[in-house]
C-alpha positions in Angstrom: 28.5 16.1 26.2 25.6 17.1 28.3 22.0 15.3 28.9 19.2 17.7 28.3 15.3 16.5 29.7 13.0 18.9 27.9 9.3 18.3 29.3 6.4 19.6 27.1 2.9 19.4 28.7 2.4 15.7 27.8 5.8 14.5 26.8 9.4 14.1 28.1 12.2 14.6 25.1 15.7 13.9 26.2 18.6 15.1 23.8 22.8 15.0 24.2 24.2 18.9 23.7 27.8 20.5 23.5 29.4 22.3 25.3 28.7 25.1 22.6 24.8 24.0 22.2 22.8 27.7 22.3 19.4 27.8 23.6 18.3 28.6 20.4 19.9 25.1 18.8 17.8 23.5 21.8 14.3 25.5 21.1 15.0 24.5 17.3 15.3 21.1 17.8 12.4 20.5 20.8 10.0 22.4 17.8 11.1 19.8 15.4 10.8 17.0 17.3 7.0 17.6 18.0 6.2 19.0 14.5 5.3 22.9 15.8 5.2 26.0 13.9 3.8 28.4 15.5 6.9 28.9 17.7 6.0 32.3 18.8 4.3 32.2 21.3 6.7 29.1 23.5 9.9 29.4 25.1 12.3 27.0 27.1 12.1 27.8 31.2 14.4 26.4 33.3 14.8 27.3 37.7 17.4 29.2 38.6 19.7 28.6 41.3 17.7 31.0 43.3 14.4 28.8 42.6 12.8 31.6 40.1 11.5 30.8 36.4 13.5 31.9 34.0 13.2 31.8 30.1 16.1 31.1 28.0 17.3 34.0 25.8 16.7 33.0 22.2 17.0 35.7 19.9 19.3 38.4 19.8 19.2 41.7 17.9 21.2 41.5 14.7 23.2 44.8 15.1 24.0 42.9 18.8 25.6 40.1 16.4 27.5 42.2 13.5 28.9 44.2 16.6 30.8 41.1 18.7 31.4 40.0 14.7 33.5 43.3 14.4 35.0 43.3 17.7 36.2 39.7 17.5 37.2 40.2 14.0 39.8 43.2 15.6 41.1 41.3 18.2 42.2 38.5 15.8 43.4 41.1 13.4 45.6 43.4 16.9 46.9 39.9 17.1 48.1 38.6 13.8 49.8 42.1 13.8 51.2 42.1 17.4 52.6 38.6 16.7 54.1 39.7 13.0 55.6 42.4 15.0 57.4 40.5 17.2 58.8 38.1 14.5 60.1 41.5 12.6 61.5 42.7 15.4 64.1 39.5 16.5 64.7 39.3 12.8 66.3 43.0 12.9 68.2 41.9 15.7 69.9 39.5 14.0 70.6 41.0 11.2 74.1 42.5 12.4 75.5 39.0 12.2 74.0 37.7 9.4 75.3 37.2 5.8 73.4 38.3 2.5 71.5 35.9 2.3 70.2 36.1 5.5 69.7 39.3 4.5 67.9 38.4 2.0 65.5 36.4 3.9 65.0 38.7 6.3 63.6 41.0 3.6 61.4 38.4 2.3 59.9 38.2 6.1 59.3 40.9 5.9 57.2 41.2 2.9 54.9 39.1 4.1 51.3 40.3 5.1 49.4 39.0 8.3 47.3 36.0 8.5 43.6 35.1 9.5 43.7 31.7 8.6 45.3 30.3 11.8 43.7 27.7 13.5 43.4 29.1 16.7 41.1 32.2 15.1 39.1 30.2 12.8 35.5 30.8 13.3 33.7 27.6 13.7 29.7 27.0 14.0 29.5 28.6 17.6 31.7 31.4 17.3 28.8 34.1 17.2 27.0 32.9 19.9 27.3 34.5 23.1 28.3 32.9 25.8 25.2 34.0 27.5 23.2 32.3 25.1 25.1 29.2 25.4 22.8 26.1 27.4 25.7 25.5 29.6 25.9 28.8 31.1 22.5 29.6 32.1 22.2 29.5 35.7 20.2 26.6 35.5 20.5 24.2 38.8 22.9 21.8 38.4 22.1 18.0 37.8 22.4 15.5 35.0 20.0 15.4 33.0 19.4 19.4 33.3 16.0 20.0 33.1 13.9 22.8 30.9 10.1 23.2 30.4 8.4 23.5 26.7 5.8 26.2 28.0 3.9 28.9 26.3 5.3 32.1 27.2 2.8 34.8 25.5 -0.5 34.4 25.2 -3.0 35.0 22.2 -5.5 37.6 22.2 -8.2 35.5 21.2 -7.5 31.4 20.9 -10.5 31.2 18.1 -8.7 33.6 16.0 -5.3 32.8 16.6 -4.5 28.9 17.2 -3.7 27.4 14.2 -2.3 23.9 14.8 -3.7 21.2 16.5 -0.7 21.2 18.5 -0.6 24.3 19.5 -3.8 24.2 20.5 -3.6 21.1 22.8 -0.3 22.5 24.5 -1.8 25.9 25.5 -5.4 24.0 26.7 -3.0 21.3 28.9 -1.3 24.2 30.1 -4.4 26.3 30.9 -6.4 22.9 32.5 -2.9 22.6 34.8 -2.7 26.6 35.7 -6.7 25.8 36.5 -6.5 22.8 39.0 -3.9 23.7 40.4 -5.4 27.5 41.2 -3.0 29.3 39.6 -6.0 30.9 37.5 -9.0 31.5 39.6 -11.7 29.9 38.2 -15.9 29.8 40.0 -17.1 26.6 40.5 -20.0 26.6 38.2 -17.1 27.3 35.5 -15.1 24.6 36.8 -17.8 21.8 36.5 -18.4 23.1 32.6 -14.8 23.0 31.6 -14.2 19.4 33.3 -17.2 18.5 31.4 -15.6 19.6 28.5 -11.8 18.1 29.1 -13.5 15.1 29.7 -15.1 15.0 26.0 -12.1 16.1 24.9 -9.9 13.2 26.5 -12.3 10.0 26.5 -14.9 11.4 23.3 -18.4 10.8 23.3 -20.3 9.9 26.1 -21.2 6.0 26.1 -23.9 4.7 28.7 -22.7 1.0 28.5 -19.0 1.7 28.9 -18.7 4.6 30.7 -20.0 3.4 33.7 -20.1 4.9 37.4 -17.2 5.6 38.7 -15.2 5.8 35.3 -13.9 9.4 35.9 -12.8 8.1 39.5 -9.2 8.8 38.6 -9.0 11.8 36.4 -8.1 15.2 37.7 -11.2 17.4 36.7 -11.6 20.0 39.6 -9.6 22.6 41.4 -9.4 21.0 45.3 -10.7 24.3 46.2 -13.8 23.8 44.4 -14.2 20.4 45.9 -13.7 21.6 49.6 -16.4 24.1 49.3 -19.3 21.8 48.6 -20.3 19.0 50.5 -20.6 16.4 47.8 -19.1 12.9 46.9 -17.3 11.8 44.2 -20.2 9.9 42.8 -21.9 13.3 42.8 -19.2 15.1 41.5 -19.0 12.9 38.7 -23.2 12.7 38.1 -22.3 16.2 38.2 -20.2 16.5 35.2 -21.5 13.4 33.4 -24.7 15.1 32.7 -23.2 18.1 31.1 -20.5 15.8 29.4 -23.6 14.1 27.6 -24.6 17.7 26.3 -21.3 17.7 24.3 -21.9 14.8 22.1 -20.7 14.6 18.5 -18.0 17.1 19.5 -14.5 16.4 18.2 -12.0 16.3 20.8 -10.2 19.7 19.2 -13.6 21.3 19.5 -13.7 20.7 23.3 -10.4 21.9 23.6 -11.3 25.0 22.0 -14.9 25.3 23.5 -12.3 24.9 26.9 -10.1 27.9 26.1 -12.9 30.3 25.0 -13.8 29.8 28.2 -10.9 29.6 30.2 -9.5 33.1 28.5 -12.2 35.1 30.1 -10.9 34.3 33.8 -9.5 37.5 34.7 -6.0 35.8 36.0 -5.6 34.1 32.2 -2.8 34.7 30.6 -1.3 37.3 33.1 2.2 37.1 34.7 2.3 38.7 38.2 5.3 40.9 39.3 5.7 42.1 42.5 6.4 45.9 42.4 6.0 49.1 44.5 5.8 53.0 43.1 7.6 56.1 44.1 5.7 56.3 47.8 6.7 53.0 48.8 3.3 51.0 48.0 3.2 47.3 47.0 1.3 46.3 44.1 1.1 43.5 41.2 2.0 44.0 37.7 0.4 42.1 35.6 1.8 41.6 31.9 -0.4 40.2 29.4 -1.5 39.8 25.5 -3.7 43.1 26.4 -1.1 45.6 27.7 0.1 46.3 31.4 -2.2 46.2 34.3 -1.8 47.4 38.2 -3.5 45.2 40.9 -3.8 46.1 45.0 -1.7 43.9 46.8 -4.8 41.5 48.0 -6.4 41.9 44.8 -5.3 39.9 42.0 -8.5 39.6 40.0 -9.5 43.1 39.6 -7.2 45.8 38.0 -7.1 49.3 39.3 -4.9 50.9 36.5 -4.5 49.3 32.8 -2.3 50.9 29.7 -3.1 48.9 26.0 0.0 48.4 24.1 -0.9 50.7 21.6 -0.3 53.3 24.5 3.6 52.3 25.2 6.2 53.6 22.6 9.4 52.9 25.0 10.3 50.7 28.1 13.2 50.5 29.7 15.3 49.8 33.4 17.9 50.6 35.3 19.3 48.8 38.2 15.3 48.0 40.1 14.0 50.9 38.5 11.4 50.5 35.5 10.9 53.0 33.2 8.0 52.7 30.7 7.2 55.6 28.3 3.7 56.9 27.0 3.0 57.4 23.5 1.0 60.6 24.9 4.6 62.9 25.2 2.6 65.1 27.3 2.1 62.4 30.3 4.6 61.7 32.4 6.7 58.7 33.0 5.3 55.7 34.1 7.8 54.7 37.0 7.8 51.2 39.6 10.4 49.7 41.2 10.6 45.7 41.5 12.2 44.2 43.9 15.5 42.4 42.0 17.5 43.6 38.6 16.6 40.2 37.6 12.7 40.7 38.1 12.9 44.0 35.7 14.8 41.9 33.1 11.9 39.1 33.0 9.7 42.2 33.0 11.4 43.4 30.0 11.4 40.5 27.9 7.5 40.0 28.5 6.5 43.3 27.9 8.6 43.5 24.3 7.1 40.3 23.5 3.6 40.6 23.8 4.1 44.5 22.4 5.5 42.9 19.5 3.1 40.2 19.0 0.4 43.1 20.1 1.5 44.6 16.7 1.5 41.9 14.3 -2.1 41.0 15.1 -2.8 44.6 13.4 -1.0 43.5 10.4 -1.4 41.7 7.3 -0.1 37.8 8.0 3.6 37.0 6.7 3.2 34.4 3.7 3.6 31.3 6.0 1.1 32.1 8.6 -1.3 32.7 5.5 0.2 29.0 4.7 -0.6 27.7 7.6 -4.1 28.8 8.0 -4.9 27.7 4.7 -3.9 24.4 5.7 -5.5 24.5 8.2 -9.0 25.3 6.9 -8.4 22.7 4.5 -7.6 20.1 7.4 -10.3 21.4 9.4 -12.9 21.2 5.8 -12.0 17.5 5.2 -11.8 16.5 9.1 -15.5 18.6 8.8 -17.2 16.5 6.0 -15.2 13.1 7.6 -16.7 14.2 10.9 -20.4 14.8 8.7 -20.2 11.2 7.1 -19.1 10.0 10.8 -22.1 11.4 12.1 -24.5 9.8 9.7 -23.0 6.5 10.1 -23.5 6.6 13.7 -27.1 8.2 13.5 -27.6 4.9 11.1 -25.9 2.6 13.1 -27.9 4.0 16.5 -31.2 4.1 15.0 -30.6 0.0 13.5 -29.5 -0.5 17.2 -33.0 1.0 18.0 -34.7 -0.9 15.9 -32.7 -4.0 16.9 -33.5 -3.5 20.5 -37.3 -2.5 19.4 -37.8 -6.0 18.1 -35.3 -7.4 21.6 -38.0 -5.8 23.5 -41.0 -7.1 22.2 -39.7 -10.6 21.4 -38.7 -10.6 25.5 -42.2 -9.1 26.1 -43.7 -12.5 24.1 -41.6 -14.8 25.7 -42.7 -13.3 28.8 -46.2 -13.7 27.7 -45.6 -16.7 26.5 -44.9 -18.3 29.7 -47.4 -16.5 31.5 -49.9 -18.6 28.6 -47.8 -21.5 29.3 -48.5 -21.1 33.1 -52.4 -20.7 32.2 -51.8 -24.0 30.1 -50.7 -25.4 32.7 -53.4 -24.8 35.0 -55.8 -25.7 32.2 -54.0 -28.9 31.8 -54.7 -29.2 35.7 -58.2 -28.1 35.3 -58.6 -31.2 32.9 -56.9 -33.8 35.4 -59.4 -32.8 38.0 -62.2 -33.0 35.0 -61.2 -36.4 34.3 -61.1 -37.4 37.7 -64.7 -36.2 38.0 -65.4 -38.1 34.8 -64.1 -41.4 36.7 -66.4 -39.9 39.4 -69.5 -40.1 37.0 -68.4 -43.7 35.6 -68.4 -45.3 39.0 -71.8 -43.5 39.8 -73.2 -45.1 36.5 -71.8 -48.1 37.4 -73.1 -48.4 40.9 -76.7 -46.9 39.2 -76.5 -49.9 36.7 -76.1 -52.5 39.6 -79.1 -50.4 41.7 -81.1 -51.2 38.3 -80.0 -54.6 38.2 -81.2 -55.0 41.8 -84.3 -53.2 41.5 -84.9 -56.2 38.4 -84.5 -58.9 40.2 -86.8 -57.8 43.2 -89.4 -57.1 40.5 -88.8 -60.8 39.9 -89.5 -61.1 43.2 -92.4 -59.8 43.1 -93.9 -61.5 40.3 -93.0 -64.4 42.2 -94.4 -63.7 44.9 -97.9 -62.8 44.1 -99.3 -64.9 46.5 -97.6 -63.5 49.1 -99.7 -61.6 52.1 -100.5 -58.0 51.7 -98.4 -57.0 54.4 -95.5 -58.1 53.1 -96.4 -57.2 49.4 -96.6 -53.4 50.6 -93.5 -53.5 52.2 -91.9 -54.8 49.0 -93.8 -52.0 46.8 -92.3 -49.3 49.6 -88.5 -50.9 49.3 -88.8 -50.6 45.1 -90.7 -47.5 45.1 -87.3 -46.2 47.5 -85.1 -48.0 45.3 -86.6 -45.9 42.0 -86.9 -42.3 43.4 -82.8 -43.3 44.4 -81.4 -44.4 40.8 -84.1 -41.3 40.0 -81.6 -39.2 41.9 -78.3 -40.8 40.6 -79.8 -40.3 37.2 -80.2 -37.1 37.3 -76.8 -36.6 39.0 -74.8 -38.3 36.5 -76.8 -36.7 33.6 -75.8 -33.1 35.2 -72.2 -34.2 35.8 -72.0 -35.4 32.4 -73.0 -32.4 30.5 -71.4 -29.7 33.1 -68.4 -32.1 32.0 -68.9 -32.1 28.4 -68.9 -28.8 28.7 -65.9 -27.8 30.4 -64.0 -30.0 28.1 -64.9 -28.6 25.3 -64.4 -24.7 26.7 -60.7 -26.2 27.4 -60.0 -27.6 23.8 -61.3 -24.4 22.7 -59.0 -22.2 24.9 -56.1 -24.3 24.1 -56.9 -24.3 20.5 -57.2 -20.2 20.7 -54.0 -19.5 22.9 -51.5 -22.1 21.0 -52.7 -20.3 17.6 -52.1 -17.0 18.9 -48.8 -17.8 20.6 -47.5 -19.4 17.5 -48.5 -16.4 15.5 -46.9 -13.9 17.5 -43.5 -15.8 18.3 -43.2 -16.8 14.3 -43.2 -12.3 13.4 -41.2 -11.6 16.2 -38.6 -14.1 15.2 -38.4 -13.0 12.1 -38.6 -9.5 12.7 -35.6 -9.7 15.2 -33.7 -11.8 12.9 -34.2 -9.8 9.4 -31.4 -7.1 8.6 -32.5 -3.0 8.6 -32.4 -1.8 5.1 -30.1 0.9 4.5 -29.9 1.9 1.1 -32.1 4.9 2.6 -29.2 5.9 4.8 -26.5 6.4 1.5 -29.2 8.4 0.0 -29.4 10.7 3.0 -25.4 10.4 3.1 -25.2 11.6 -0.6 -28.0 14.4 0.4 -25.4 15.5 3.0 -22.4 15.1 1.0 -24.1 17.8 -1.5 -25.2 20.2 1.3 -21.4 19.7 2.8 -20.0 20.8 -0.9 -22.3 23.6 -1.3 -22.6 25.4 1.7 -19.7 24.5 4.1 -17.3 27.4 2.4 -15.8 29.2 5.4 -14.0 32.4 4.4 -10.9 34.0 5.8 -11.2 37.4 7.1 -8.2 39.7 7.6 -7.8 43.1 8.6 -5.2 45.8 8.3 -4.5 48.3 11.5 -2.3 50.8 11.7 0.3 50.9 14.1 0.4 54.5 15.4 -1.2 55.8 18.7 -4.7 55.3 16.9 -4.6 51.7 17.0 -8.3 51.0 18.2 -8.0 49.1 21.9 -9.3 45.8 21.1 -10.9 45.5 24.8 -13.3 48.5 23.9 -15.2 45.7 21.7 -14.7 42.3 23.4 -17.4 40.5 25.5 -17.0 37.8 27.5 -18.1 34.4 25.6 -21.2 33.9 28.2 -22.4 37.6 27.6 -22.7 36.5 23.7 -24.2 33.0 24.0 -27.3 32.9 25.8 -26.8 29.1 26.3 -23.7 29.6 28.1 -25.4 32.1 30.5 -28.2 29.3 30.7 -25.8 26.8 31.7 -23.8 28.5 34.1 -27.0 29.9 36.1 -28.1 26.5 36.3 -24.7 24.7 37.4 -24.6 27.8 40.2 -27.9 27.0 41.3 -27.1 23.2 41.7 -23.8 24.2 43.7 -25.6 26.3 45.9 -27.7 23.7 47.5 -24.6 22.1 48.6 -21.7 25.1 49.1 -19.9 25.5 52.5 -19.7 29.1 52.8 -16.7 28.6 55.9 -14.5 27.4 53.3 -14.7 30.4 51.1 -11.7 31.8 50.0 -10.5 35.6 49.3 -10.5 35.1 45.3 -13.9 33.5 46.1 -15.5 36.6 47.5 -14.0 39.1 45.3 -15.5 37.4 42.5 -18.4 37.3 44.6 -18.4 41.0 44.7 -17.4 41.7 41.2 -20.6 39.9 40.3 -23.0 41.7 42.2 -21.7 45.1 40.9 -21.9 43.4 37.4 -18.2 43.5 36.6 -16.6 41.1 34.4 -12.8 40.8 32.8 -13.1 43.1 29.9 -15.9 45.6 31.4 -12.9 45.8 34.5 -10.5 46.7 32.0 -12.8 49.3 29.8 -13.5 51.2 33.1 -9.6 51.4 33.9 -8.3 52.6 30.8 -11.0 55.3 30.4 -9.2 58.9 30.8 -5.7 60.0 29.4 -2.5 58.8 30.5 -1.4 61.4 32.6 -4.2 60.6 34.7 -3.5 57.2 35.0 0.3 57.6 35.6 -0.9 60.5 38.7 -3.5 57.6 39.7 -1.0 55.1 40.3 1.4 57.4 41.9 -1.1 58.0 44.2 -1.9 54.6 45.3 
């Protein structure tokens, strides 16, 4: 027994294998484990001893099978015979010294006929596997557990039209988010910030102001470090950055981003391409690049832009020998299409891909087998019930957010009385103040009428006087009449003191009480509907009407059709790249929000840290070039004078 780590894009499976475990048995049982069907497109890769890539073999041709069948079958049958043979021949050498009997059982011997039931020829589970196809023999390095990668091998044309399960899908956009960071796929920066924005909707969901708070996408790989170098700009900005075209994504389902990611993501020119170093006949080195599309030739610093392309629909045989690569136009008047990579081993790889995606290239021009038509119609059926699910979602939340409006409405302006409130409380307060200095005034205005009282009482009892003392000279009588006459224009002037202080009084007391009277009523007022307006419950029977409303409109009008169409699958096959468009040349949104992420990253790029890929795509912009208009311009022409083009590079 063997211990087998199998690593998918977001899981680790470990298994036990025999010594007789294929890589088939393997593939069959990694698919199981994570519930995928659409098997076609993955394969197990394992590094070789040499530190190269290699895919496990899973399939073989059945005549390949019937064959070793037929030739192990013989050698168990030259056996059998060889060793009946042998047993016949000592027998007849005996047979000089034996007796009749002997005789006789000698002639039974040799009746008999030869057997294939022997244990040591009986064909168990594993006898018609190879022993190249066999786990244990690929030249896989050496350790325990021996490790494979789940990976997608071939690519589909168009993700929209071609991913079926949710599965599959989330494998190829982990795969195609990795290949992306980590530069493997050139990607621009304004493309960049729009696909984090949209793998972060599709890992944390909707964006939420209270809990995703600054510094929340701190820890997640979003951007290539490439990106990041070129622009002077902090984390906090990066992630302002993304959060505000994150918010632009709400009520998207975490599926839909991943798709919304990979329509995207498959218009990079470097998606879904496997590079081979090559040269042709003169010597030069170039990149082949293998895709879903057909075969394309790149310059040696060029990557991104293709100089040569040939469609699938153009190759009708490829084949090797030793470094050489042979591949054969469907145009019999063009000549062959000759390169030379650098290993046997390279042209092998080279070989597998190229009959893969052919064949794949072929059955996308043919009616679907009965279980892909299965599967999609599952599918739809998921995706209809996870659509009116996501409609009833939708209006729950729009409910729920527009209570929590209405909630913080009444928060608001309950907090806005309470502030008021105090601020009366505080005017109370200095009313109340206002009074305490009005009553001191009024103590003021007591002990003034107190001391005019005793003035008056004086002022009697030197009237007395002066009744009594009517005999008294004239001189002195005068000066009496001057002393009262001072002492009455005085309590004259305290009268009319107090009688002013007394009514300014009166008066202010009463414009207190009044304002008092006015500001407690209004205050009691406003708190009483605000309390009850912040504690009474929104009604929402409105809201299941509307839901209902929906629920109808959902019924009757979201039926989605399928589309299929037939091709044929002769040299007339229509190139599907004459057609395609990139997604931002067919959304005007996209365009809008590209321009305006480019714009944002200009302020801040660092054009020393520009990078080779960065100015080729730099260039291809300016002439207006883009993946699929690149590859229309290189396939325009006849074979022949594509083949002499290349030859001549």
């Amino acid at each position: 027994m063997m211990n087998v780590r199998v690593t998918t894009m977001d899981a680790e499976l470990e298994f036990a294998i025999q010594q007789g475990t294929t890589g088939k048995q393997l593939f069959d049982q990694v698919v199981k484990t994570i519930g995928l069907r659409e098997v076609w497109f993955f394969g197990l890769q394992y590094t070789d001893s040499k530190g190269d890539n290699t895919w496990i073999k899973l399939y073989k041709k059945p005549e390949n099978v019937i064959c070793k069948h037929m030739k192990k079958i013989g050698k168990i049958i030259k056996r059998n015979i060889e060793q009946h043979q042998h047993r016949l021949l000592s027998s007849s050498l005996t047979s000089s010294s034996s007796n009749g009997s002997s005789s006789m059982n000698g002639s039974k011997l040799g009746g008999q006929k030869p057997s294939l039931s022997s244990s040591s020829n009986t064909l168990d589970g594993d006898s018609d596997s190879d022993e190249d196809d066999l786990v244990m023999s690929q030249d896989v390095q050496k350790g325990d557990p021996l490790l494979f990668k789940f990976r997608a091998k071939f690519y589909p044309e168009d993700v929209a039209e071609e991913l079926i399960q949710d599965i599959t899908l989330r494998l190829f956009y982990l795969q195609v988010k990795n290949a992306i960071l980590s530069d493997e796929i050139y990607c621009p920066p304004e493309t960049s910030v729009l696909l984090a924005s949209y793998a972060v909707q599709a890992r944390h969901g909707d964006y939420n102001k209270g809990t995703h708070v600054p510094g929340f996408l701190a820890k997640d790989r979003l951007l290539p470090q490439r990106v990041i170098d070129q622009h002077k700009m902090s984390k906090d900005e990066w992630e302002n950055s993304i959060t505000t075209w994150w918010q632009e994504h709400r009520g998207l389902l975490r599926e839909d981003a991943m798709m919304e990611y990979l329509k995207i993501a498959q218009d990079l020119e470097m998606y879904g391409v496997n590079y081979f170093e090559i040269r042709n006949k003169k010597g030069t080195e170039l990149w082949l690049g293998v895709d879903a599309l057909g075969l394309n030739i790149y310059e040696k610093e060029d990557r991104l832009t293709p100089k040569i392309g040939f469609p699938w629909s153009e190759i009708r045989n490829i084949s090797f020998n030793d470094r050489k690569f042979i591949i054969k136009p469907i145009d019999k008047k063009a000549p062959d299409f000759v390169f030379f990579a650098p290993r046997v081993r390279i042209n092998k790889r080279i070989l597998a891909l190229c009959m893969g995606n052919h064949e794949l290239y072929m059955r996308r021009r043919k009616p679907d087998t009965i279980d892909v038509q299965q599967m999609k119609a599952q599918a739809r059926d998921e995706k209809n019930a996870k659509q009116q699910e996501r409609e009833k979602l939708q209006l729950a939340l729009a409910a729920r957010e527009r209570a929590e409006k209405k909630q913080q409405e009444y928060e608001d302006r309950l907090r806005s009385m309470q502030e008021e409130m105090e601020r009366k409380q505080a005017n109370l307060s200095e009313a109340q103040d206002t009074i305490r200095r009005l009553q001191e005034q009024l103590n003021q205005v007591q002990a003034a009428k107190e001391e005019l009282e005793q003035r008056q009482n004086e002022l009697h009892e030197m009237m007395q006087r002066l009744e009594e003392t009517k005999n008294m000279e004239a001189t002195e009588r005068a000066k009496l009449e001057e002393e009262i006459r001072v002492k009455q224009l005085e309590m004259q002037k305290i009268q009319e003191e107090v009688t002013l202080k007394d009514s300014e009084t009166k008066r202010l007391h009463e414009e207190v009480e009044e304002a008092i009277r006015k500001q407690v009523a209004k205050c009691s007022n406003e708190a009483a509907a605000a309390l009850q307006a912040a504690t009474t419950t929104p009604k929402h029977h409105h809201v299941e009407e509307e839901e209902e409303n929906e629920e109808e409109l959902i019924n009757g009008e979201n039926c989605t059709q399928d589309f299929s169409k037939d091709f044929d699958t002769d040299e007339h096959i229509k190139d599907p790249v004459e057609e395609r468009r990139t997604l931002a040349e067919r959304n005007e949104r996209l365009q809008d929000q590209l321009k305006a992420l480019k714009q944002d990253l200009a302020l801040s790029r660092d054009d020393t840290m520009e990078t080779p890929n960065d100015k080729i795509h730099r260039e291809n912009v300016r002439q207006g070039r883009d993946k699929y208009k690149t590859l229309r311009e290189i396939r325009k022409g006849n074979t022949k004078r594509r083949v002499d083009q290349f030859e001549n590079m």
